[in-house]
C-alpha positions as a printed NumPy array, in Angstrom:
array([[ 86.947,  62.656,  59.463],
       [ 86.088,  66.105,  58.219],
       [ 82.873,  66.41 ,  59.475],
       [ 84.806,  66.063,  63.227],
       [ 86.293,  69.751,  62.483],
       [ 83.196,  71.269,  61.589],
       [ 81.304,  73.537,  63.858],
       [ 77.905,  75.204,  63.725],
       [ 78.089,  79.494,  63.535],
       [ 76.639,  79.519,  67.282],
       [ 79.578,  77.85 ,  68.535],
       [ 82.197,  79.354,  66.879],
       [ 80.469,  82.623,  67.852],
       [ 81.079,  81.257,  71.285],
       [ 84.504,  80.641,  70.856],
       [ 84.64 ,  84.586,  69.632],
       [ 82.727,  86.165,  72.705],
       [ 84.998,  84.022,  75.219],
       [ 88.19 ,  85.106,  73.413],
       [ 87.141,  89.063,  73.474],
       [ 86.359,  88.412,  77.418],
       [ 89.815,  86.838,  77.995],
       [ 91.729,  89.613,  76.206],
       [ 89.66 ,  92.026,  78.166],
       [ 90.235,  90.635,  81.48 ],
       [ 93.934,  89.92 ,  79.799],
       [ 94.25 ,  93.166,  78.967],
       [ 93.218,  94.764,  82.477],
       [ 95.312,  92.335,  84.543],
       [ 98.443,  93.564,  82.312],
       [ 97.888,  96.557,  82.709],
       [ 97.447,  96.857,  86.121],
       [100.491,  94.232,  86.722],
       [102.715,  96.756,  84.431],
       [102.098,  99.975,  86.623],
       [102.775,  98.173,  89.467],
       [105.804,  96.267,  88.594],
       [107.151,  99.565,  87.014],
       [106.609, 100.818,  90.228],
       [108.447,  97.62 ,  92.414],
       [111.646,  97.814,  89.597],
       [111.873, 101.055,  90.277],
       [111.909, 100.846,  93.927],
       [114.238,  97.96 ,  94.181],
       [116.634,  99.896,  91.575],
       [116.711, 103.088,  93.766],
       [117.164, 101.701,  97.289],
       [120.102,  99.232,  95.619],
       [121.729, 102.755,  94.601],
       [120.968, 104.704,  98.129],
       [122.413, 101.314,  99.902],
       [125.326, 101.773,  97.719],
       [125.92 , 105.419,  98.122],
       [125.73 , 105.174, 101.529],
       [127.247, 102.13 , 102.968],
       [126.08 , 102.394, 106.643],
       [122.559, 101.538, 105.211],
       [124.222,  97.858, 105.645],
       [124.29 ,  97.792, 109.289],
       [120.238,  98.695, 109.81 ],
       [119.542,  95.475, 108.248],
       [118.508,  93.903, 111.649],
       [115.934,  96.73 , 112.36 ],
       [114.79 ,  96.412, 108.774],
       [114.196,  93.149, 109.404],
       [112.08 ,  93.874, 112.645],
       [109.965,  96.132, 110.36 ],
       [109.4  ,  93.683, 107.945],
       [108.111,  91.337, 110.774],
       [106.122,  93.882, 112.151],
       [104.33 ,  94.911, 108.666],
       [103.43 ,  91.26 , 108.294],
       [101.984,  91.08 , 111.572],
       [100.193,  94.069, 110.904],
       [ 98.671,  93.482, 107.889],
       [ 97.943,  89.559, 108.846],
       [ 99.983,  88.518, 106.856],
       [102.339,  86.064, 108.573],
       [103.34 ,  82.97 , 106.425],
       [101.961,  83.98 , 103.466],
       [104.186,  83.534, 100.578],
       [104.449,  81.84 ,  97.058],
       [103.028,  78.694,  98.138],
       [ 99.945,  80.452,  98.843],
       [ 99.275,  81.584,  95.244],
       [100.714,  78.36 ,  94.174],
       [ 97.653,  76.552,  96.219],
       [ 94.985,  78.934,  95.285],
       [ 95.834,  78.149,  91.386],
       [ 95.729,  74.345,  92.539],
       [ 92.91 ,  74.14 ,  94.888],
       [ 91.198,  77.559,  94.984],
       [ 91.689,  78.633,  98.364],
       [ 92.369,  82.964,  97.768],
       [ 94.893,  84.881,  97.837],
       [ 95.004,  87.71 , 100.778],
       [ 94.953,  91.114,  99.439],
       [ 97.218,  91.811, 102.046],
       [ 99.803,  90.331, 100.396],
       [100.038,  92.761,  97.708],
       [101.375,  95.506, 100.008],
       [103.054,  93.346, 102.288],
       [105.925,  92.059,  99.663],
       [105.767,  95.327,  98.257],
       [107.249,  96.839, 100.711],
       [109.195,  93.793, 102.553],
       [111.348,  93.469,  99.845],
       [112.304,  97.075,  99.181],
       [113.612,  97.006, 102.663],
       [115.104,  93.874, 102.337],
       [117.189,  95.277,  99.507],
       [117.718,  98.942, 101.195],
       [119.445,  96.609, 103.619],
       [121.474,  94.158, 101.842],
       [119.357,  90.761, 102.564],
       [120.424,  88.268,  99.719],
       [117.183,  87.851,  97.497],
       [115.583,  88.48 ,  94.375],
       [112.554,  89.945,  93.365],
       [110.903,  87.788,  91.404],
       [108.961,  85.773,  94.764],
       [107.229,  89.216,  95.119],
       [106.485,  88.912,  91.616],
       [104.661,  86.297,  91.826],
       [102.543,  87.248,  95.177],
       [102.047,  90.606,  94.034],
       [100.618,  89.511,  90.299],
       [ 98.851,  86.175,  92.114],
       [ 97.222,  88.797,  94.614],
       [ 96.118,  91.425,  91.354],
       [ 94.972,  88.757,  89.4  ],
       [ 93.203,  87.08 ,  91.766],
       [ 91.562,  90.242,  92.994],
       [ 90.508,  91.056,  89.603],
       [ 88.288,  88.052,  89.314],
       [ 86.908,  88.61 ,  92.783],
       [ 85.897,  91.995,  90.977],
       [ 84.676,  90.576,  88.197],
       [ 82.579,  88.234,  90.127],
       [ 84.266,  85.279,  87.906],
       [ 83.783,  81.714,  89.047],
       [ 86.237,  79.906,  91.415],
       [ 87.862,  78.027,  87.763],
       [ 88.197,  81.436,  86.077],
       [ 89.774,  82.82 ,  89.341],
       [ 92.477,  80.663,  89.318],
       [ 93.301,  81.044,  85.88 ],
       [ 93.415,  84.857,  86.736],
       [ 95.913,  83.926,  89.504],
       [ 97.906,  82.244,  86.958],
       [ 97.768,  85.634,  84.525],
       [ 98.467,  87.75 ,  87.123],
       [101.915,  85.58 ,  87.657],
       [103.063,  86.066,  83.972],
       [101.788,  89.485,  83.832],
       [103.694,  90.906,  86.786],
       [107.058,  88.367,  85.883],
       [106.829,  89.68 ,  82.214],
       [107.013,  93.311,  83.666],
       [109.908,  92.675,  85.738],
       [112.394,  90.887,  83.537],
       [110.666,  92.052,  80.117],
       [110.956,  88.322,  78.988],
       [107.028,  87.452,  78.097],
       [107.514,  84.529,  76.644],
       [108.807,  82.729,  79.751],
       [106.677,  84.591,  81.687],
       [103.836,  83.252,  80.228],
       [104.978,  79.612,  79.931],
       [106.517,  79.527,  83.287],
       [103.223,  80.371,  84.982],
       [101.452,  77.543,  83.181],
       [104.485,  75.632,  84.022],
       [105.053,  76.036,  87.893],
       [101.975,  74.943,  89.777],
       [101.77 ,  71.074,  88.562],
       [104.786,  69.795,  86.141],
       [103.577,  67.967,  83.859],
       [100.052,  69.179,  82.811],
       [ 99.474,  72.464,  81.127],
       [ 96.023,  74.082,  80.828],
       [ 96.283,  75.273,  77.114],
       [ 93.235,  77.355,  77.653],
       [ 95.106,  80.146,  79.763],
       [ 97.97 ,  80.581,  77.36 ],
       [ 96.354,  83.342,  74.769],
       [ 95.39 ,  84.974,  78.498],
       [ 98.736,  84.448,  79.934],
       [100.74 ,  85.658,  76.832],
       [ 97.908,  89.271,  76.17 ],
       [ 98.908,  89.994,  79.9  ],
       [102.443,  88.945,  79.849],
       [102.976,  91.148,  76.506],
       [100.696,  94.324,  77.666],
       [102.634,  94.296,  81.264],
       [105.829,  93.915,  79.371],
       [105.05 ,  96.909,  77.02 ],
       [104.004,  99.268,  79.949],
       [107.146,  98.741,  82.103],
       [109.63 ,  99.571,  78.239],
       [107.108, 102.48 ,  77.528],
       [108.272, 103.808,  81.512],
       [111.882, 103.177,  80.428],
       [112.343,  99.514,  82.522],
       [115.046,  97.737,  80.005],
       [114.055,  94.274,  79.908],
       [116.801,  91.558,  81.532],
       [118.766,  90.841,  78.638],
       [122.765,  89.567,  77.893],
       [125.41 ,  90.35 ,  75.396],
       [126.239,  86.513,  74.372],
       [128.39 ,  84.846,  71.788],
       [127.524,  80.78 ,  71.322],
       [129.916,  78.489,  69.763],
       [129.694,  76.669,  66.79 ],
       [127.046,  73.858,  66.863],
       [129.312,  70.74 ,  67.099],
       [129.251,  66.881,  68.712],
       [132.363,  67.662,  70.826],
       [131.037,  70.84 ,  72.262],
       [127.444,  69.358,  72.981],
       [129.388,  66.842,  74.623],
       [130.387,  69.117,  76.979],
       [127.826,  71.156,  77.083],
       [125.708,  68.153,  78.731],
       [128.711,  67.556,  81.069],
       [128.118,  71.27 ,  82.29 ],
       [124.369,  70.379,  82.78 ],
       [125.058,  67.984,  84.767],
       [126.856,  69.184,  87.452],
       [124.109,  72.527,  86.901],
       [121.394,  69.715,  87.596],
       [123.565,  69.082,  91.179],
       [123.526,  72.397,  91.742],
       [119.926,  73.06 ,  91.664],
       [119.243,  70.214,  94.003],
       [121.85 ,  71.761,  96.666],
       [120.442,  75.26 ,  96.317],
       [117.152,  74.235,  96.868],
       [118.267,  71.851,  99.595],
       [120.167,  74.357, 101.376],
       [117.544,  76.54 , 101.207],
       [115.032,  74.69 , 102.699],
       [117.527,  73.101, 105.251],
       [118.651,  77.053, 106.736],
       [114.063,  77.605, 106.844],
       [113.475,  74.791, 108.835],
       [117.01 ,  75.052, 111.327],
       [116.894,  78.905, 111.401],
       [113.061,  78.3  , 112.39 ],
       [113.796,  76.089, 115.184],
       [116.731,  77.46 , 116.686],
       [114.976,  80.828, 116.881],
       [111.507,  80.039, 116.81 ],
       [110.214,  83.954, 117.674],
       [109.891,  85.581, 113.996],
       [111.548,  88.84 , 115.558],
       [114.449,  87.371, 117.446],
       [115.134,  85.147, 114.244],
       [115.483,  88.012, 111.237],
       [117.386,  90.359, 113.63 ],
       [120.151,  87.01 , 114.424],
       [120.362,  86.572, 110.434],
       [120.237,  90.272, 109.088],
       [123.263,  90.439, 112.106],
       [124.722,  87.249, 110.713],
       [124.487,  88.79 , 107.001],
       [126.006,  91.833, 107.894],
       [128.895,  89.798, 109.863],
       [129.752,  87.954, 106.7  ],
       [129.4  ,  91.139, 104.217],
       [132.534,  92.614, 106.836],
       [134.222,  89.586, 106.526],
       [134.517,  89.016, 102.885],
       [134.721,  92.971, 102.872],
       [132.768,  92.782,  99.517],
       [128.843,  94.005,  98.59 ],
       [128.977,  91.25 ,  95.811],
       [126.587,  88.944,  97.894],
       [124.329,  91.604,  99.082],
       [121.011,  92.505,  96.962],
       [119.834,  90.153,  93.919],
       [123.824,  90.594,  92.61 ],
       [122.813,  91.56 ,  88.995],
       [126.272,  93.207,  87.932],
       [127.671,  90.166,  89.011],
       [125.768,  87.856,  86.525],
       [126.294,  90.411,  84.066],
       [130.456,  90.207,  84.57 ],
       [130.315,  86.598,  84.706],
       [127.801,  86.13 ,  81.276],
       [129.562,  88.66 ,  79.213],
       [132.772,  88.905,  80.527],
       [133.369,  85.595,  81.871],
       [134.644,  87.06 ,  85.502],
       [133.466,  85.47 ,  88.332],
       [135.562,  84.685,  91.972],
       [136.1  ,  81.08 ,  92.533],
       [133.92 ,  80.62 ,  95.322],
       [131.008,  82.789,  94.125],
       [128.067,  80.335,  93.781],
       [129.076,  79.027,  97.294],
       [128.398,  82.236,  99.167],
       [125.95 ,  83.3  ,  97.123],
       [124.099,  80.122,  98.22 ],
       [125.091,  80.624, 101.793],
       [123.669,  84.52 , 101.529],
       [120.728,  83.64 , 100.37 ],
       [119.722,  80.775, 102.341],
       [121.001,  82.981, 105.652],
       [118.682,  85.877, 104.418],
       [115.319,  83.792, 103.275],
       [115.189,  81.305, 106.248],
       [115.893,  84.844, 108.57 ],
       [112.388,  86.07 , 107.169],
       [113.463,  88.427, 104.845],
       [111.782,  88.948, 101.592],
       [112.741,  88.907,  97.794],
       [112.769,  85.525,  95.978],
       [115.017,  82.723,  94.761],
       [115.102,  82.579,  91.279],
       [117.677,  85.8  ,  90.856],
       [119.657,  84.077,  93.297],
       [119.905,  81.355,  91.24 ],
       [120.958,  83.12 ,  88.54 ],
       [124.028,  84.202,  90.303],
       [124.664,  80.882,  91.487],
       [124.44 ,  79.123,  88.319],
       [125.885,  81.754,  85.926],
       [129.359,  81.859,  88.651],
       [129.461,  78.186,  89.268],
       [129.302,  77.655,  85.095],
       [132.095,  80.464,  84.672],
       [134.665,  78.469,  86.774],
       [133.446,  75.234,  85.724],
       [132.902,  75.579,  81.921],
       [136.369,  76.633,  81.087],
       [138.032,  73.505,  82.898],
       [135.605,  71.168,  80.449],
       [136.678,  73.369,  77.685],
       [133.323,  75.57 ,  77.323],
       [134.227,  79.481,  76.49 ],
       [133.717,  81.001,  80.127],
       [131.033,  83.987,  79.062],
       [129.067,  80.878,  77.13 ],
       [129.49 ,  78.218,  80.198],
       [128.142,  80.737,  82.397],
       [125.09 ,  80.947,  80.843],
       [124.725,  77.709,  80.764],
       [124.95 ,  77.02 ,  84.221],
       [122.589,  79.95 ,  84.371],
       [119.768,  78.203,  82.779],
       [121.002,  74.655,  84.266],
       [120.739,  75.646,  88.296],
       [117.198,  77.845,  87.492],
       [115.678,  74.989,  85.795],
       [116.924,  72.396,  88.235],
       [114.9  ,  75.049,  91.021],
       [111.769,  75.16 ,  89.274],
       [111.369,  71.858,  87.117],
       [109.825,  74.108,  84.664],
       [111.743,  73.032,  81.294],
       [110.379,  74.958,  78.343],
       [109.396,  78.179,  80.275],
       [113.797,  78.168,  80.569],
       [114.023,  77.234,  77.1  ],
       [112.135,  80.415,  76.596],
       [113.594,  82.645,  79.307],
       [117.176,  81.362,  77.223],
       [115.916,  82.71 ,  74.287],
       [114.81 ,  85.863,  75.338],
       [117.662,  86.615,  77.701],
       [120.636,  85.818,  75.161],
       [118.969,  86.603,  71.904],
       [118.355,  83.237,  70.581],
       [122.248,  82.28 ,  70.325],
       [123.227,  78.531,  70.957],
       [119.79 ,  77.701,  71.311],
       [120.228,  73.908,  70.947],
       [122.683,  74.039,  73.647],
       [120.18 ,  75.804,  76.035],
       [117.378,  73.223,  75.183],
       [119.925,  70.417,  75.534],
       [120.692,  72.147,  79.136],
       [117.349,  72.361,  80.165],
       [116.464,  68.638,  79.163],
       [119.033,  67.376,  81.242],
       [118.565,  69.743,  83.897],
       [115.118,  69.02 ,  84.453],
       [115.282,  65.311,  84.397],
       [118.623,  64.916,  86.836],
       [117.503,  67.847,  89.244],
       [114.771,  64.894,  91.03 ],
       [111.921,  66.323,  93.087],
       [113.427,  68.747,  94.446],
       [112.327,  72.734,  93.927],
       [112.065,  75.84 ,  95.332],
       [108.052,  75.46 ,  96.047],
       [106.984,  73.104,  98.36 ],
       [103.393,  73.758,  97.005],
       [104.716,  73.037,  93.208],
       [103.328,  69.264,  92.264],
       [105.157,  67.161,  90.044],
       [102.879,  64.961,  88.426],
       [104.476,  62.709,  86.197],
       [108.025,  60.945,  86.923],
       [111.326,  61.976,  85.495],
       [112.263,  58.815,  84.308],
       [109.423,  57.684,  82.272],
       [105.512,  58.4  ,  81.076],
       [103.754,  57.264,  84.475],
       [102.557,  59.257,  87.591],
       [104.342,  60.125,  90.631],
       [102.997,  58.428,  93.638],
       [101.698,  61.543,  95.061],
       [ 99.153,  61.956,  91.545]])
């Protein structure tokens, strides 16, 4: 059989030349993805301080809101979103330059104004537009294209949360579950690691948590998996509940402008009410108290759900995946002590539970576990994200993201 491994020079000399154009292209799609999302961090960090310097900023939400309706309209770029780089990775259909400055600047007014999201969703439209744009310029073929789409997600998600190794694995992951092209990962992790490296050099700390993991033990993975469980749950109600407030929001209000000024009002409304920020913005301090503190109110997750379902079915712009962060890493700090899991440790757990419940994408959390809490407990995070991905169903956060095999054993999903 060792003839099988044997190449001629000429085609290992092929192997070479494609390489050096991969890390080139790579390289420039990093790069580009690093200034940029140094740029975005840095925007979304400074209008969270001037919001909360200046609390008033809370109540212009509703005109924000008819700003950011009015910039998509301008720039054409109504309904564009995640799905749309998710399809042009999946059936090559382009992805609208216009969508590059669009998010941009949608979601630093969303934030300025309080409007529950993330910021990873403009990650992902803002590196799908770059690295899609940079095969258009490098007159690259409709396959190569895509895979630029897909380096252009890790690159720009790498230089927002400094975590390249999920970065890179979750945007081989998210378009279809279940088959990964092996080709793009030396592409994926070159940009991922390049973008990464130019948002430290500019002083961006990556997204990382002071954690202490218990002692590997039956009793505690025992209730570890218990934990995941209920995390699994919670990912399929968070997505639910997202998708429920898009498509009720979109009926009851129908008109784009009438609808985000009702729900930045109805945001603001609730943010009096509760007479805390804690639900406004992507919340980071929050999962910070809860991971290495193990503080977190009672009801937390709950209105963080209700926040950012409110906000992203209103038309405001961020993403979900921070979100879910602060909805899995509050639920696990209630709900890990009363099953006997150290409250800093269960909310991490429910941290990586409810995000890989929302994006069915198990080993890109594995990864974002490792890199986030410093490799501690490790078993317990891959045990979370096995049962997370399996009990979460169909459900996600994509409605463009194909599952292709089942859940429950080695065979296609009808829709394959």
């Amino acid at each position: 059989m060792e003839h099988r491994f044997k190449q001629p020079a000429t085609a290992w000399l092929d192997y070479l030349r494609a390489m050096l154009s991969w890390t080139v292209a790579a390289a420039a799609t990093g790069l580009l993805c690093g200034l940029v999302g140094t740029v975005f961090h840095v925007g979304v960090e400074r209008v969270t301080e001037l919001r909360a310097a200046h609390g008033w900023l809370l109540y212009t939400l509703p005109l924000l809101g008819l700003l950011i309706v009015a910039l998509y309209k301008a720039l054409r770029a109504e309904g564009l979103n995640t799905n749309d780089v998710l399809d042009e990775i999946r059936f090559g259909r382009g992805v609208s330059l216009a969508l590059l400055p669009a998010i941009f600047f949608a979601t630093l007014l969303t934030h300025l104004g309080g409007g529950s999201v993330g910021r990873e969703g403009a990650a992902l439209q803002m590196g799908g537009a770059i690295g899609f744009q940079t095969g258009r310029l490098l007159r690259m073929d409709d396959s190569n294209r895509r895979t630029m789409t897909t380096i252009g997600m890790a690159a720009f998600f790498s230089a927002l949360f400094g975590t390249p190794l999920a970065a890179a694995v979750f945007a081989l992951e998210i378009t279809t579950v279940g088959r990964v092209y092996y080709a793009q990962l030396y592409p994926c992790l070159v940009a991922a690691l390049i973008a990464c490296g130019v948002s430290v050099w500019f002083g961006v700390a990556p997204t990382a948590f002071a954690l202490a993991a218990p002692r590997l033990e039956a009793g505690m993975l025992l209730r570890v998996a218990l934990l995941a469980v209920l995390g699994a749950l919670l990912s399929i109600a968070f997505c639910e509940c997202i998708h429920f407030a898009e498509k009720r929001l979109g009926k009851l209000l129908p008109d784009p402008f009438l609808r985000v000024a009702a729900g930045g009002a109805a945001v603001v409304a609730l943010t009096l009410l509760l007479g805390t920020t804690d639900y406004n913005g992507a919340g980071m301090p929050v999962i910070a108290r809860a991971v290495e503190q193990g503080e977190a109110a009672d009801a937390a997750f709950a209105l963080k759900l209700l926040f950012t379902a409110l906000s992203l079915a209103a038309g405001y712009k961020g993403g979900e995946v921070v979100p879910s962060f602060f909805v899995g890493a509050t639920f696990g700090c209630v709900a890990g002590p009363l099953l006997g899991v150290p409250a800093p440790f269960a909310a991490a757990v429910g941290l990586v539970a409810v995000f890989c419940g929302a994006v069915n994408c198990p080993l890109a959390s594995t990864f974002l576990a490792l890199e986030l809490f410093g490799g501690v407990g490790m078993p317990y995070f891959a045990l979370t994200c096995a049962i997370s991905f399996v009990l979460s169903g169909y459900s996600g956060i994509y409605s463009s993201q194909r599952i292709l095999y089942r859940k429950t054993k080695v065979d296609y999903t009808e829709e394959a």
